[in-house]
GUVO-721080 format. One record per residue (C-alpha): residue number from 1; x, y, z; residue in one letter. Coordinates in nm, 3 decimals. Example, Ala and Ser with C-alpha at 12.3 -4.5 7.8 and 13.67 -1.06 7.14 Angstrom:
<nodes>
+-----+---------+---------+---------+---------+
! num !       u !       v !       w ! residuo !
+-----+---------+---------+---------+---------+
!   1 !   1.230 !  -0.450 !   0.780 !       A !
!   2 !   1.367 !  -0.106 !   0.714 !       S !
+-----+---------+---------+---------+---------+
</nodes>
This chain:
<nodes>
+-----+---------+---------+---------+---------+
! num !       u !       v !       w ! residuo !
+-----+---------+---------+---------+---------+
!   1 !   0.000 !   0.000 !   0.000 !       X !
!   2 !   0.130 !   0.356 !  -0.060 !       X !
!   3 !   0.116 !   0.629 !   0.172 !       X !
!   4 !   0.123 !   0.968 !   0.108 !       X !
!   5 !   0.450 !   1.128 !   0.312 !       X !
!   6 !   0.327 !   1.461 !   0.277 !       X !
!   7 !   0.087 !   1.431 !   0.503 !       X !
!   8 !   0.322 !   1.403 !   0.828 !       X !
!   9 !   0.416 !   1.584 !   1.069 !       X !
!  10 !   0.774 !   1.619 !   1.192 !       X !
!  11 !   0.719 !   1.364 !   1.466 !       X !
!  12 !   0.547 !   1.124 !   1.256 !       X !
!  13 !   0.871 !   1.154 !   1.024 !       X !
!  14 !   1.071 !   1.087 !   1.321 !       X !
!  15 !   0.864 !   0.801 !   1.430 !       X !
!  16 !   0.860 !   0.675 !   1.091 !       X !
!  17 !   1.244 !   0.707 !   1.005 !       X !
!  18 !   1.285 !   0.499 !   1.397 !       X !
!  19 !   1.048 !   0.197 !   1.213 !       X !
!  20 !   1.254 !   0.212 !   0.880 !       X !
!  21 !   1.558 !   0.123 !   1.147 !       X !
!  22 !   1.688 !   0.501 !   1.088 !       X !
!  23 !   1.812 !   0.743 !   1.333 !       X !
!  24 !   1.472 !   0.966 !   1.428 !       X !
!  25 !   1.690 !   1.290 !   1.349 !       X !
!  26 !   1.665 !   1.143 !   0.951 !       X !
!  27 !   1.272 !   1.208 !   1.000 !       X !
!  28 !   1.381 !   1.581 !   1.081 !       X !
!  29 !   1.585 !   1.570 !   0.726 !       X !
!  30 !   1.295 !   1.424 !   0.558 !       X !
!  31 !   1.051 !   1.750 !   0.666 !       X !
!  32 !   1.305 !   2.009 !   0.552 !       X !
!  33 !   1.324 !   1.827 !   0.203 !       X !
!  34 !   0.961 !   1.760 !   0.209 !       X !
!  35 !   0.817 !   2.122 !   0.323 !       X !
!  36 !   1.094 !   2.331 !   0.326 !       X !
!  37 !   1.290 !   2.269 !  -0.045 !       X !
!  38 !   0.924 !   2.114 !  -0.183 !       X !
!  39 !   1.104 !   1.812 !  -0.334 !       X !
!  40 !   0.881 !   1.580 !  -0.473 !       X !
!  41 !   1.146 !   1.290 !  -0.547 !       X !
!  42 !   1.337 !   1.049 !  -0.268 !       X !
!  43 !   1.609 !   1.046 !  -0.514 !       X !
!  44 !   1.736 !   1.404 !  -0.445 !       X !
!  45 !   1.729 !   1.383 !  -0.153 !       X !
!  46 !   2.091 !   1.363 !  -0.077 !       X !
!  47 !   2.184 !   1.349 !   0.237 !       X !
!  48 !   1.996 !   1.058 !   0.332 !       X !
!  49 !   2.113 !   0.679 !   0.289 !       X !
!  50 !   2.015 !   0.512 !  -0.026 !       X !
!  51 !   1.879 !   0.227 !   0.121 !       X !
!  52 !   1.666 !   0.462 !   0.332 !       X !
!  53 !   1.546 !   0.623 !   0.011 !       X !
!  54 !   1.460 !   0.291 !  -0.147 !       X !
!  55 !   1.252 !   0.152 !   0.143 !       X !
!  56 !   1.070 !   0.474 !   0.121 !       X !
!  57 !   1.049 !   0.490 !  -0.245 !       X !
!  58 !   0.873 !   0.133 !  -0.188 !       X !
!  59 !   0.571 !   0.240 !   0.023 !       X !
!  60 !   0.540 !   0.631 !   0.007 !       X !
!  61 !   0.481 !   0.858 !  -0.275 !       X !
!  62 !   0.415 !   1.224 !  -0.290 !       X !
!  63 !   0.057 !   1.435 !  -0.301 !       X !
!  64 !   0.037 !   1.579 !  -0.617 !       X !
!  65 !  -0.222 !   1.864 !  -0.768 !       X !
!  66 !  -0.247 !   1.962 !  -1.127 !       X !
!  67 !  -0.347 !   2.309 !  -1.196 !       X !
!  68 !  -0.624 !   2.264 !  -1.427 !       X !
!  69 !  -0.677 !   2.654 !  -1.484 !       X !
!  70 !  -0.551 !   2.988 !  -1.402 !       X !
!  71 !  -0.813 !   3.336 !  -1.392 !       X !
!  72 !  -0.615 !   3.612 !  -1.384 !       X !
!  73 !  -0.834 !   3.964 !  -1.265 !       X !
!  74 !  -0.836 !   4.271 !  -1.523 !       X !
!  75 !  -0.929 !   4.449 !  -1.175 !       X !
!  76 !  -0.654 !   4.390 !  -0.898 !       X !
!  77 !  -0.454 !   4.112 !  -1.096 !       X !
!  78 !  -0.518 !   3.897 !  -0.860 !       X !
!  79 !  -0.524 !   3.506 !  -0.935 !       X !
!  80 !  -0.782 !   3.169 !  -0.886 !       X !
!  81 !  -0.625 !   2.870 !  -0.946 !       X !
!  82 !  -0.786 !   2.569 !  -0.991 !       X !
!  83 !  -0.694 !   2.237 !  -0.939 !       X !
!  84 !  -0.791 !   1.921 !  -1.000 !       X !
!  85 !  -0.659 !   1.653 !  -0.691 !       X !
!  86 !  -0.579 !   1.279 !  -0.707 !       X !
!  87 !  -0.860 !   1.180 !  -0.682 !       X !
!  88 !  -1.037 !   1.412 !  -0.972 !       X !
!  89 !  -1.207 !   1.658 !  -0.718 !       X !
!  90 !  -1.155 !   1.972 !  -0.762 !       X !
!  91 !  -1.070 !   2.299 !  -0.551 !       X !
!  92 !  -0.982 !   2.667 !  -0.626 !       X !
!  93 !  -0.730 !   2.897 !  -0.448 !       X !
!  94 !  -0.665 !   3.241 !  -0.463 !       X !
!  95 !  -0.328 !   3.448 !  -0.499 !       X !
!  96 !  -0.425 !   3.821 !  -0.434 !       X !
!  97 !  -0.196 !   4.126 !  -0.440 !       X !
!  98 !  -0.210 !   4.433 !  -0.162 !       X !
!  99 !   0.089 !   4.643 !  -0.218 !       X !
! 100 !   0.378 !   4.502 !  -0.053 !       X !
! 101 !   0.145 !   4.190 !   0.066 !       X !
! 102 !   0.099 !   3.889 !  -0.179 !       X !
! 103 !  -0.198 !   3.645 !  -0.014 !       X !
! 104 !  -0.263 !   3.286 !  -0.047 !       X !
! 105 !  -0.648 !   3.239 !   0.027 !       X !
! 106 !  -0.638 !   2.828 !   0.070 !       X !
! 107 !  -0.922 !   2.572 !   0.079 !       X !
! 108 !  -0.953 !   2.288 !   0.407 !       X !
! 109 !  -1.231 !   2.143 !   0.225 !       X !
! 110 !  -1.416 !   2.000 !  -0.120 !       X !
! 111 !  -1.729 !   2.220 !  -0.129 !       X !
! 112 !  -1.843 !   2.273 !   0.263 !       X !
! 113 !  -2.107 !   2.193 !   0.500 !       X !
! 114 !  -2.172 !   2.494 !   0.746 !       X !
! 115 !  -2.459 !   2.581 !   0.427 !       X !
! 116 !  -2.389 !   2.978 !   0.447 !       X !
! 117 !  -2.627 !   3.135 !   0.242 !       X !
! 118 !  -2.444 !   3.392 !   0.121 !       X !
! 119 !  -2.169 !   3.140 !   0.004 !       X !
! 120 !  -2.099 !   2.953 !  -0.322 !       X !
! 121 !  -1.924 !   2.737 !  -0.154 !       X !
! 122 !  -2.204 !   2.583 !   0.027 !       X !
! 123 !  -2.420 !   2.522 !  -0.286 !       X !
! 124 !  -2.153 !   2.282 !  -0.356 !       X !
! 125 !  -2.236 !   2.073 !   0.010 !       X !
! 126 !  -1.980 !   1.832 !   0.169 !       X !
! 127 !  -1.794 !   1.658 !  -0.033 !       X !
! 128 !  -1.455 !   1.539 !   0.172 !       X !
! 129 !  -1.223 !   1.693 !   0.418 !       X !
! 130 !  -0.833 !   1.764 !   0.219 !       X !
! 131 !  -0.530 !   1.585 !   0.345 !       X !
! 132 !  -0.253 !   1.759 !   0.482 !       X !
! 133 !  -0.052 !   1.695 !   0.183 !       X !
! 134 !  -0.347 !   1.908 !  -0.011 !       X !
! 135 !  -0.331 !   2.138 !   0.214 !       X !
! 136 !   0.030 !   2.234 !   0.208 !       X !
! 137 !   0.075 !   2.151 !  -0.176 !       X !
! 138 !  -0.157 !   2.461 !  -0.266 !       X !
! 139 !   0.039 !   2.679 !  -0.095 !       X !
! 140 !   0.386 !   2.520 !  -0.237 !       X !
! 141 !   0.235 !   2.521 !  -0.573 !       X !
! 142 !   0.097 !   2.915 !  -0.494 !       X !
! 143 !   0.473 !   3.014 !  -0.423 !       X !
! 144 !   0.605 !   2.824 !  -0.754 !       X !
! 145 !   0.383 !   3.012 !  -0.941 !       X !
! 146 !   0.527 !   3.343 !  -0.793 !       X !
! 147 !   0.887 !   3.240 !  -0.790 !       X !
! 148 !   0.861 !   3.287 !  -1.181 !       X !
! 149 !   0.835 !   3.657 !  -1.119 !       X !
! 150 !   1.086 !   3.671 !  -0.887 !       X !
! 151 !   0.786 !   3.664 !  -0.609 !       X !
! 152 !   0.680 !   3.537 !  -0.273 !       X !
! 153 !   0.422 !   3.463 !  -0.018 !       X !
! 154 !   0.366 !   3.689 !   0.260 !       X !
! 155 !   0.033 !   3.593 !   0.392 !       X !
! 156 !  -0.171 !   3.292 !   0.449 !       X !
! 157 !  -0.570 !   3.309 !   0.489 !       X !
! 158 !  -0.759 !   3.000 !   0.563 !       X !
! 159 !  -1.049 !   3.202 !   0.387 !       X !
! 160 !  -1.106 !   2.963 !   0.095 !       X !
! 161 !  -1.335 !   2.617 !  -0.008 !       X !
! 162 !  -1.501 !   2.490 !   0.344 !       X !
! 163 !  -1.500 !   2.527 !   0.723 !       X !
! 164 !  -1.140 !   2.516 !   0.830 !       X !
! 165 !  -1.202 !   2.397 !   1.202 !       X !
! 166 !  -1.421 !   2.133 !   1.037 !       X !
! 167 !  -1.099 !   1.956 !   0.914 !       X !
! 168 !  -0.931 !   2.046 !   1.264 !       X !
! 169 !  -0.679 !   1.754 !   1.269 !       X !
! 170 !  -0.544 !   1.797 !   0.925 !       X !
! 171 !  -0.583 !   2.248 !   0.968 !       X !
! 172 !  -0.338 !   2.184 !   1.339 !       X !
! 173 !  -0.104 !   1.951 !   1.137 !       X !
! 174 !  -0.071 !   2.177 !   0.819 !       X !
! 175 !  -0.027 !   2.468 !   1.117 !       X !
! 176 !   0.271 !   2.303 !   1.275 !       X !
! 177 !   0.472 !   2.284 !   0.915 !       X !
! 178 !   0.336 !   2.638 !   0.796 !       X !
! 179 !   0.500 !   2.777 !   1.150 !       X !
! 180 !   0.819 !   2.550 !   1.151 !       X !
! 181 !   1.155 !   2.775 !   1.074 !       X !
! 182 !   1.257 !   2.407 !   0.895 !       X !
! 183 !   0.890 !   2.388 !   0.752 !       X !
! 184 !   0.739 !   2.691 !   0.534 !       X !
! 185 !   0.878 !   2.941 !   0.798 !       X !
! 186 !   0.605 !   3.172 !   0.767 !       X !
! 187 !   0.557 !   3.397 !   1.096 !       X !
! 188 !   0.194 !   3.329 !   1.334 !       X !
! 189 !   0.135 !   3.705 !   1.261 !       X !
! 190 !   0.122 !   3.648 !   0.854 !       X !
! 191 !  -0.149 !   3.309 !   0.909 !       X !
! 192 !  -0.500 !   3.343 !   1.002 !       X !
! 193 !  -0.790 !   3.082 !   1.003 !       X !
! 194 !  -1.170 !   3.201 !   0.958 !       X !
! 195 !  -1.424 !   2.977 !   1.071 !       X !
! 196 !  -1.789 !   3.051 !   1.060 !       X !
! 197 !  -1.807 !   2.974 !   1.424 !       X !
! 198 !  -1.711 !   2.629 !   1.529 !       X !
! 199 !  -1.597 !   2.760 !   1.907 !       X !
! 200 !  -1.544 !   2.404 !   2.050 !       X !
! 201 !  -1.298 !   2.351 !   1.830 !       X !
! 202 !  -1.152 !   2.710 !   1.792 !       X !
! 203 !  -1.126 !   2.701 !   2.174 !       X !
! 204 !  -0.904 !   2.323 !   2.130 !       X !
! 205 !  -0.712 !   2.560 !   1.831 !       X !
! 206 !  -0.629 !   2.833 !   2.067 !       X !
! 207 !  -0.528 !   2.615 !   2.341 !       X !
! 208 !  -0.282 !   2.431 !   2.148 !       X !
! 209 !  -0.022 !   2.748 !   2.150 !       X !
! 210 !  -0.090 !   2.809 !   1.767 !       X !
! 211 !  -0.067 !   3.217 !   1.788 !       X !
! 212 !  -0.206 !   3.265 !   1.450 !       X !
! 213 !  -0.492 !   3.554 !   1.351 !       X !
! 214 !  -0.852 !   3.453 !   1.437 !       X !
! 215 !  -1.124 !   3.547 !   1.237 !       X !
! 216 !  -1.535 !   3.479 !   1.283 !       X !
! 217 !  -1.725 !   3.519 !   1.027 !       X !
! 218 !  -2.042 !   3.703 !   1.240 !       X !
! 219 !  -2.252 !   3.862 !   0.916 !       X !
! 220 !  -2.548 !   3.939 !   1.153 !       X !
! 221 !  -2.613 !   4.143 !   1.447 !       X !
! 222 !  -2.864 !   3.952 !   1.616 !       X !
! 223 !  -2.965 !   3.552 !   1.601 !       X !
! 224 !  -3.277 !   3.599 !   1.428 !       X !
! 225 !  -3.135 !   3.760 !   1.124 !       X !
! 226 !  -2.794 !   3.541 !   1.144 !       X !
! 227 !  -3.018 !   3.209 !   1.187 !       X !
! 228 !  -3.169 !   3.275 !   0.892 !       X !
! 229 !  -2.842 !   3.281 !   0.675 !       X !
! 230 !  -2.612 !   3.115 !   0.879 !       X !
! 231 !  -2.716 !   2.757 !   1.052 !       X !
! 232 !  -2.441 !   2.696 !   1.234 !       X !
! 233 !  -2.605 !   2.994 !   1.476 !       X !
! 234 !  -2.870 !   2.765 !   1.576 !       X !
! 235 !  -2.556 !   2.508 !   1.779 !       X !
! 236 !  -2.331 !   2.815 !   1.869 !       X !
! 237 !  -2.506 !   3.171 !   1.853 !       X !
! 238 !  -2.401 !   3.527 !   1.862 !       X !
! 239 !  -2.356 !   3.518 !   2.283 !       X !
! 240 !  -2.151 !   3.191 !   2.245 !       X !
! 241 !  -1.916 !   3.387 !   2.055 !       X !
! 242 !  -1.954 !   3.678 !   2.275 !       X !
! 243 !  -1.864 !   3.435 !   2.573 !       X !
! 244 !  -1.600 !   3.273 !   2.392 !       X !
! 245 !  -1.413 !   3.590 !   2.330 !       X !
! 246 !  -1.410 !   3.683 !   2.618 !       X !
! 247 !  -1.235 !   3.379 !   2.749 !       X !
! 248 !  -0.987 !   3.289 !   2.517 !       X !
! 249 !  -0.608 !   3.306 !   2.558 !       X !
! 250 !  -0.578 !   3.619 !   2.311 !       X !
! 251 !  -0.250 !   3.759 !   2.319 !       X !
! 252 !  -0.197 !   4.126 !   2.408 !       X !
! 253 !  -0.241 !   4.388 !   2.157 !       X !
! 254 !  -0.402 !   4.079 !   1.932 !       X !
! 255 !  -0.777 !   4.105 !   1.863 !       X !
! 256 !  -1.036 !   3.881 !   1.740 !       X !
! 257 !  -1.136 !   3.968 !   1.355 !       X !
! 258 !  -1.510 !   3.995 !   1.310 !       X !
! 259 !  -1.594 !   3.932 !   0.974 !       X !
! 260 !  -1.891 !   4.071 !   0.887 !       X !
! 261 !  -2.088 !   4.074 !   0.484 !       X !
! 262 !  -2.244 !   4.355 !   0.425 !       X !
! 263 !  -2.658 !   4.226 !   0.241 !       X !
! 264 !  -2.851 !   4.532 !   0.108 !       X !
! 265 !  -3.144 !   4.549 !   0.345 !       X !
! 266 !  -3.050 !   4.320 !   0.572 !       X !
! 267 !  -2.784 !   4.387 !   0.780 !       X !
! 268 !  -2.658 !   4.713 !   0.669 !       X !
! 269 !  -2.836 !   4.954 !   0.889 !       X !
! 270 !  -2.719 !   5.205 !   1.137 !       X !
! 271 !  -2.921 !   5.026 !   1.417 !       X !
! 272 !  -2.761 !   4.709 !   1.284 !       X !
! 273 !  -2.457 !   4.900 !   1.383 !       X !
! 274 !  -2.546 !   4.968 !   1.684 !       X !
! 275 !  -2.678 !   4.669 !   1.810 !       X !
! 276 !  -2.283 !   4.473 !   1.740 !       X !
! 277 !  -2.175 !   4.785 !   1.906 !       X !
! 278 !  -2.395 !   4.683 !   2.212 !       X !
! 279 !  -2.216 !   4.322 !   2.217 !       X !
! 280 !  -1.872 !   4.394 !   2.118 !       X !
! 281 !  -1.765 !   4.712 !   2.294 !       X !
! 282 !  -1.476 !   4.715 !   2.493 !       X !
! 283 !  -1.367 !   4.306 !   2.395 !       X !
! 284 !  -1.058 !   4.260 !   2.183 !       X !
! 285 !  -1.219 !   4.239 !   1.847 !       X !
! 286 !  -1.194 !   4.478 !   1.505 !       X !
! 287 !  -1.438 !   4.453 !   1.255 !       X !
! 288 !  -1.386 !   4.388 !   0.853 !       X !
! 289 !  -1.653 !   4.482 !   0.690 !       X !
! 290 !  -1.703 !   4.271 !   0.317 !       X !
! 291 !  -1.924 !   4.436 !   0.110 !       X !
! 292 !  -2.129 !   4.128 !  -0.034 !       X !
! 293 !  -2.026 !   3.981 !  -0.372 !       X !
! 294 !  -2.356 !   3.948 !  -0.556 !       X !
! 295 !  -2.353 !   3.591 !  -0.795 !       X !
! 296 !  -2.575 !   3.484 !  -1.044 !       X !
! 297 !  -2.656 !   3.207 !  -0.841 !       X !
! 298 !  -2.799 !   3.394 !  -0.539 !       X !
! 299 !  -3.126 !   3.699 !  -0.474 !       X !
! 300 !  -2.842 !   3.854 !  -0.219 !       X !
! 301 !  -2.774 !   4.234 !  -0.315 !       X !
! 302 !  -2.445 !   4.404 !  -0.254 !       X !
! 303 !  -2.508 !   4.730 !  -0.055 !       X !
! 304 !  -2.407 !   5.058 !  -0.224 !       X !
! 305 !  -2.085 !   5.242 !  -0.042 !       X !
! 306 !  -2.222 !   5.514 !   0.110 !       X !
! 307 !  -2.413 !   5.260 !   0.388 !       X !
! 308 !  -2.066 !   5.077 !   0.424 !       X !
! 309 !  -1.948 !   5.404 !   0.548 !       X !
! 310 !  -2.207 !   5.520 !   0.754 !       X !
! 311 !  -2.169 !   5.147 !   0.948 !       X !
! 312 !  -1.805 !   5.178 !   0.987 !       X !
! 313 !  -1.833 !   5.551 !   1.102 !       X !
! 314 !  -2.065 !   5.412 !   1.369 !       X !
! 315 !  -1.833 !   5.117 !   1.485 !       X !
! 316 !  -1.583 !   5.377 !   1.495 !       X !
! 317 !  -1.702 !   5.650 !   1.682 !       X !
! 318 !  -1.824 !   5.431 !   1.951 !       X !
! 319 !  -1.471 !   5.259 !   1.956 !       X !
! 320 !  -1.453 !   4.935 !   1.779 !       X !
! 321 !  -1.215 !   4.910 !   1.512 !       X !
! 322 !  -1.349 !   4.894 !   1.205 !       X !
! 323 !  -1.262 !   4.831 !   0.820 !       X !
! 324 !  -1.348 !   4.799 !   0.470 !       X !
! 325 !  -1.173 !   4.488 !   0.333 !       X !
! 326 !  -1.091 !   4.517 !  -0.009 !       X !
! 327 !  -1.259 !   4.291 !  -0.242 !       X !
! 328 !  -1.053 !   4.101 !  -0.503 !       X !
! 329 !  -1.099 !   3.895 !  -0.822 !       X !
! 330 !  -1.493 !   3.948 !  -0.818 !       X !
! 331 !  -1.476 !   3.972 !  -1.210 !       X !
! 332 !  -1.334 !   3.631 !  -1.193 !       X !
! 333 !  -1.484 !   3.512 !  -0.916 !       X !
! 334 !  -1.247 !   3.481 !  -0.688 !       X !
! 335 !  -1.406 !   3.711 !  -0.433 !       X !
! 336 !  -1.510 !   3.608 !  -0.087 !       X !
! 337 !  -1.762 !   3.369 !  -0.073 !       X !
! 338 !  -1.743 !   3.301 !  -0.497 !       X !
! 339 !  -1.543 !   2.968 !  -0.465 !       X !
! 340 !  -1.743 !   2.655 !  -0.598 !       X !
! 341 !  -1.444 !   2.509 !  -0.835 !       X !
! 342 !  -1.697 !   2.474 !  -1.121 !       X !
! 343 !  -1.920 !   2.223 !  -0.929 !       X !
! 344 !  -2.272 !   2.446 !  -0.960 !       X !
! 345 !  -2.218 !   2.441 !  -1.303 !       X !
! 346 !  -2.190 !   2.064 !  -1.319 !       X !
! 347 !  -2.505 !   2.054 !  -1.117 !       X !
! 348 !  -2.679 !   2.245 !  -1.404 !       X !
+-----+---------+---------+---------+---------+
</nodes>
């Protein structure tokens, strides 16, 4: 049977290299050539025995994607790769461009099941969780395609295809190689993770010493209206993510990230505002504001400007951080909540 190599972390490598009857410290060779060079080949990797290489080559091989497609945006420039995996799913990931910043959005999942209704995504439903080796390829693959101009990551959003705290196992694993110096080296500060608001298992995130950003996607400022486009608010509601703010372990001068789409006559008002000013005051949170990405598939309207404004003035005068995240890549859909890889069309 073959195994996928990718997929482990360093002290699975360790463990692994101990079985093979190697030294564990050739497990910690094996992650640098794995995640930090992105070799694809036991045969270049030289500083390990060949015999080691040939039992390997013998039961392991290597996740692979094939980029299927690449959108480029006449608006931003910003890019949505797709790819088609092993198994001939597909998923989508975005490389977006912000002055000196160059983002990887990333997908955890094949379509998603938190059924957001404001969310391609979700019109696609469950279809499987990604490996680790999935995971970590995109963003490989992400940084390949930037090395050709000379480019390289700087940020990485868990903002793409499905619920990243639904695939919590594989998310913490692909966490501890993003973060390793001898992994993809990238800094806590430059990785954040939105859920929609799984807080049993963002509180299990936060306690494992994983200092990354934290974002919830809110989108409502009261359960009625947040029930009615988000289920997940019937199992953990807007004062279970009050609570849990309150109590986790957030770092000083870190705050929570409220994400929050902005629906024309819905949740745009002033007294929507206000009423997320009445929860949130004075708990370490900012707001992004995401003005809603209308799609042919959805009745949803995108609010004009002038009411984004007036919300964030409000936020803002009454002291909560507050800003208007840029969209990018909605000509191509690539915007947040666009991502379906193709599958609603299939569906057609």
């Amino acid at each position: 049977m073959n195994f996928k190599i990718d997929c482990l972390s360093k002290e699975e490598l360790q463990k692994l290299a101990k079985i093979l009857g190697e030294k564990p410290y050739r497990g910690n060779q094996l992650f640098k050539w794995i995640y930090q060079k992105g070799v694809l080949d036991f045969s270049l990797m030289t500083d390990i025995s060949k015999t080691f290489r040939e039992k390997l080559n013998q039961s392991y091989s290597f996740t692979k994607l094939k980029i299927e497609h690449i959108a480029t945006s006449k608006l931003d420039g910003s890019k949505k790769i797709l790819f088609r995996l092993e198994d001939n799913n597909f998923i989508e990931s975005v490389l977006m461009f912000d002055d000196d910043r160059i983002t990887a959005c990333i997908s955890t999942q094949i379509g998603c099941r938190m059924g957001c209704k404001f969310c391609n995504t979700a019109k696609v439903g469950f279809i499987r969780n990604l490996t680790v080796g999935e995971i970590i390829r995109q963003i490989i693959e992400l940084n390949n395609i930037l090395t050709e101009t000379g480019n390289k990551l700087t940020n990485i959003v868990f903002m793409g295809m499905g619920e990243p705290l639904d695939n919590l196992d594989n998310l913490e694993k692909s966490l501890e190689i993003i973060l390793a110096e001898d992994g993809l080296n990238f800094s806590h500060r430059k990785v954040t993770i939105s859920t929609a608001g799984l807080l049993d298992k963002l509180e299990k995130l936060t306690n494992k010493d994983f200092k990354v950003n934290i974002a919830i996607s809110l989108n409502a400022p009261d359960n009625k209206k947040r029930n009615s486009i988000m289920p997940v608010n019937k199992k953990f509601d807007i004062n279970d993510i009050v609570n849990t703010i309150k109590k986790l372990p957030i770092p000083k001068r870190k705050r929570i990230t409220l994400e929050y789409v902005m629906i024309k006559n819905f949740n745009d008002s002033t007294k929507d505002a206000l009423k997320l000013v009445k929860l949130f005051k004075g708990l370490p949170v900012k707001v992004n504001l995401i003005i809603y990405n209308k799609t042919k598939e959805s009745d949803l309207d995108s609010p004009d400007l002038n009411s984004a404004l007036n919300f964030q003035k409000t936020l803002i005068n009454n002291g909560i951080a507050t800003f208007i995240r840029k969209s990018f890549g909605a000509d191509i859909e690539a915007a947040c909540g666009q991502l379906y890889a193709s599958y609603i069309d299939k569906t057609l």
